[in-house]
C-alpha positions as CSV (number, residue, x, y, z in Angstrom):
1,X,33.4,123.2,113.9
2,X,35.9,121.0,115.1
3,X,36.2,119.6,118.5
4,X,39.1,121.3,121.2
5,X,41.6,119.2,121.5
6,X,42.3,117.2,124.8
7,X,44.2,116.9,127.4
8,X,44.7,113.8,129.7
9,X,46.6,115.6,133.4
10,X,47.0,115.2,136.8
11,X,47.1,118.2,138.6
12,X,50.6,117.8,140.0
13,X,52.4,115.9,137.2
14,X,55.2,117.7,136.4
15,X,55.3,116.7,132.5
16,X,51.5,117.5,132.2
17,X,52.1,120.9,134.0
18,X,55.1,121.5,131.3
19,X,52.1,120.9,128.4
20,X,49.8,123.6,130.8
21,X,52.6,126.4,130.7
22,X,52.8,125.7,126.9
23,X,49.0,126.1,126.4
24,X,48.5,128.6,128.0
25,X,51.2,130.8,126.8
26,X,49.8,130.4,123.2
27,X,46.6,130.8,124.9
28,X,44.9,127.8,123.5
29,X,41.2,126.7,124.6
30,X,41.3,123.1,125.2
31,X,39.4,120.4,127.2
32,X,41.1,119.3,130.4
33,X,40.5,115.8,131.6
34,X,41.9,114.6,134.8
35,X,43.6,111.1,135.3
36,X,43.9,110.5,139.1
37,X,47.3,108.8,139.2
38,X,46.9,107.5,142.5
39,X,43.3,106.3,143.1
40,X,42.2,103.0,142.4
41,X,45.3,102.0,142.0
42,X,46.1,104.8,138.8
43,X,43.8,105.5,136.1
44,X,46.7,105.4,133.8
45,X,47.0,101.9,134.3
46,X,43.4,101.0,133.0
47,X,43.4,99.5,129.6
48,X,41.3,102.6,128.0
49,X,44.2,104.8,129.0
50,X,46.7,102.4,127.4
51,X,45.4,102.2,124.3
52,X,46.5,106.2,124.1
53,X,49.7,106.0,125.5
54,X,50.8,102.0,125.8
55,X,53.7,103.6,128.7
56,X,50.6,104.6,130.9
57,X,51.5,107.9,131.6
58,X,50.4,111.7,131.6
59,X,50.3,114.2,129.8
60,X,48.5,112.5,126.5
61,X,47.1,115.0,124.1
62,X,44.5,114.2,121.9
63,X,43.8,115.9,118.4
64,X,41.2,114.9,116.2
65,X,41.7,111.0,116.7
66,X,45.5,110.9,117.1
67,X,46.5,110.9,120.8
68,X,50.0,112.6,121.0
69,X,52.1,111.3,124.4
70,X,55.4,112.5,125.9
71,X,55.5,116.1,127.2
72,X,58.3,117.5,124.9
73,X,56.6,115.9,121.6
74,X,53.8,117.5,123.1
75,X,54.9,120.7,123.0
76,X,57.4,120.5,119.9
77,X,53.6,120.0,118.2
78,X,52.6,123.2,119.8
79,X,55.0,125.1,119.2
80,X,55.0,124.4,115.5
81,X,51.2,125.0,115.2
82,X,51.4,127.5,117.1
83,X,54.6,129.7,116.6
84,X,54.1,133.1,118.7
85,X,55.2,133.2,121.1
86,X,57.9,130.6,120.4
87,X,59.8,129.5,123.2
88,X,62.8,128.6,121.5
89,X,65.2,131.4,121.0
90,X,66.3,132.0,117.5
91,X,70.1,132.1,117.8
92,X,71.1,128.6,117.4
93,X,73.7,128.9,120.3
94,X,70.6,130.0,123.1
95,X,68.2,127.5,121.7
96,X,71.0,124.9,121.8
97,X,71.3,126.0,125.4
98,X,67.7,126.4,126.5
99,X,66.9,123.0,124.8
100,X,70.3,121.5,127.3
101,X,68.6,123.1,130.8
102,X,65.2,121.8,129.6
103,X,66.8,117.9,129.2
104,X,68.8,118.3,132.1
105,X,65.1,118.2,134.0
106,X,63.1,116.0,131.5
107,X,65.6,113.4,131.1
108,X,68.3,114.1,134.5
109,X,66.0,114.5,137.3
110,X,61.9,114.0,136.8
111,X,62.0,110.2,135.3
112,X,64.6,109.4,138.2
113,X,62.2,110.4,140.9
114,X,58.6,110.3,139.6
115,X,55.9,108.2,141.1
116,X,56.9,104.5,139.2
117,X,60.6,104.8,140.5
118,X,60.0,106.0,143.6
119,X,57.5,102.8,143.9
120,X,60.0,100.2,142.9
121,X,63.0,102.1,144.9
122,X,61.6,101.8,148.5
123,X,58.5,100.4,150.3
124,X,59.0,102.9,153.2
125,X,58.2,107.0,152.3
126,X,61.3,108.1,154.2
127,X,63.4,105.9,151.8
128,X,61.5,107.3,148.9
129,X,62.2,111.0,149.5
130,X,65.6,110.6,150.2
131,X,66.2,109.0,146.6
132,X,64.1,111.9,145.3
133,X,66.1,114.4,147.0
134,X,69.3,113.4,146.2
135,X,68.5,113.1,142.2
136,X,66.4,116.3,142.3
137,X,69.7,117.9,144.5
138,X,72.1,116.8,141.8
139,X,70.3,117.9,138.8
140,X,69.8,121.8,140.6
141,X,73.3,121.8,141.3
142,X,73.8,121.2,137.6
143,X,71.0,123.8,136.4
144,X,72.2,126.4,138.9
145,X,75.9,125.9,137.6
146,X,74.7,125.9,133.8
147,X,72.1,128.5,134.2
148,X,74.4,131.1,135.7
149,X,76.5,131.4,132.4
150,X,73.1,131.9,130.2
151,X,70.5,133.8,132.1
152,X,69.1,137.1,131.7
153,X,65.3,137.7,133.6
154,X,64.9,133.8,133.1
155,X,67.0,131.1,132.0
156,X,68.4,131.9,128.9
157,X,68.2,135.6,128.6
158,X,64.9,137.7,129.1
159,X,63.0,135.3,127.2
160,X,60.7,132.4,128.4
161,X,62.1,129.5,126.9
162,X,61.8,125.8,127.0
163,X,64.3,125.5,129.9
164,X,62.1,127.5,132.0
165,X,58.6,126.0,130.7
166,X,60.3,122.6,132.3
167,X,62.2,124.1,135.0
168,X,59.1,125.7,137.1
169,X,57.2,121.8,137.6
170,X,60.2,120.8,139.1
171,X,60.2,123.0,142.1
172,X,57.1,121.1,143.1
173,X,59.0,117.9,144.1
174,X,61.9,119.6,145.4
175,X,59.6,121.5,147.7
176,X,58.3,118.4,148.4
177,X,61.1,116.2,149.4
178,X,62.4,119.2,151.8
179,X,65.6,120.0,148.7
180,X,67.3,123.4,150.4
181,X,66.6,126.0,147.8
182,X,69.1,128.0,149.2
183,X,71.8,126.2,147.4
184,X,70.4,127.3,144.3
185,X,70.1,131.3,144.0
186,X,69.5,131.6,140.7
187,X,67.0,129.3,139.9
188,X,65.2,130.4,142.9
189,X,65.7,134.1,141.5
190,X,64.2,132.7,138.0
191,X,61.4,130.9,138.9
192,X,60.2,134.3,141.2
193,X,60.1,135.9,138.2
194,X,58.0,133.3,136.0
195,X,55.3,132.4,139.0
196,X,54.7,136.3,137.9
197,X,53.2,135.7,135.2
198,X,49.8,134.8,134.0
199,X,50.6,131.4,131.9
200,X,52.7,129.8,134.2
201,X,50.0,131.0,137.5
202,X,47.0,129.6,134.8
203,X,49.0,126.1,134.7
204,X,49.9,125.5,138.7
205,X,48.5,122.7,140.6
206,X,46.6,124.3,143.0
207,X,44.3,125.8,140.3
208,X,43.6,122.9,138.0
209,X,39.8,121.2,138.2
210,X,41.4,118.1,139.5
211,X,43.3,119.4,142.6
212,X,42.1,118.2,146.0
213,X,40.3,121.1,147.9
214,X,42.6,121.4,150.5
215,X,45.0,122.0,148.4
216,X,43.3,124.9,146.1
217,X,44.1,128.2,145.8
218,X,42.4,130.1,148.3
């Protein structure tokens, strides 16, 4: 038989959490192992770690022997192993568009303001959050402008898609660096409707075996 494949997460990365949604949409069985980005200094900085994913980062997904890095890569591998249910519409013009809201977060706001940047951006935590704010702010504005023209229940129609497998991690950090929501109706309105259901409730932070206890699901 072979072995479940594995996944390297931290509870509250936002690109492993993408990989979570994913998984457990296609309902998947796989083994979770947690990589502590903060402790010691980051276990994705130790040489074992690096020799899967030379960038030190999560998620990294191992199958077989070939560890596969990069949420999206991630997840285009998933989603062609594992076609139903796709998460990529198939009109060319929607997937075109849910693929756009998905970049606008993978590439526009969570690199800008994930742990490394925020690190080498400011030495105090009030500078830190106010970068983070400001990038995660101007990427929402974008999403909510975008998003109003395509969505249905979600995103881009009544669909899960991409955009919103990507869009749901990044409420965590705008929660977190104090972003006012109520800028953003839509998104707000969308992401009510997707912490609904079972995949994306499976794949938050607070219920993952690596979550701090005061921080679990009660």
């Amino acid at each position: 038989m072979a072995s479940k494949p594995i996944l390297y997460s931290y509870f509250r990365s936002s690109a492993s959490w993408r990989v979570r949604i994913v998984l457990a949409m296609k309902g998947i069985d796989y083994e979770y192992r947690a990589v502590n980005l903060i402790k010691d200094g980051g276990m994705q900085k130790t040489e074992e770690f690096k020799a899967m994913n030379p960038m030190g980062q999560v998620p990294v997904f191992v199958v077989g022997d070939v560890a596969l890095s990069q949420s999206m890569a991630i997840i285009d591998y998933l989603e062609d192993l594992y076609p139903i249910p796709s998460i990529n519409p198939k009109d060319p013009i929607k997937k075109a568009q849910a693929r756009a809201l998905a970049e606008l977060v993978t590439s526009g706001i969570q690199p800008i303001q994930n742990l490394s940047v925020l690190q080498k951006v400011s030495e105090s935590q009030e500078g830190r959050a106010e970068w983070a704010r400001f990038w995660i702010d101007k990427g929402f504005r974008a999403y909510e402008e975008l998003v109003q023209r395509t969505a249905g229940k979600y995103s881009v129609g009544d669909e899960v898609t991409i955009a919103d497998v990507c869009l749901v991690p990044q409420l965590y950090n705008a929660n977190r660096f104090n972003v006012d929501m109520s800028r953003f109706p839509t998104i707000t309105r969308i992401i009510v409707e997707l912490s609904k259901l079972d995949a994306f409730k499976a794949a938050a932070p607070e219920v993952q075996p690596d979550t701090p206890e005061e921080l679990k699901a009660k």
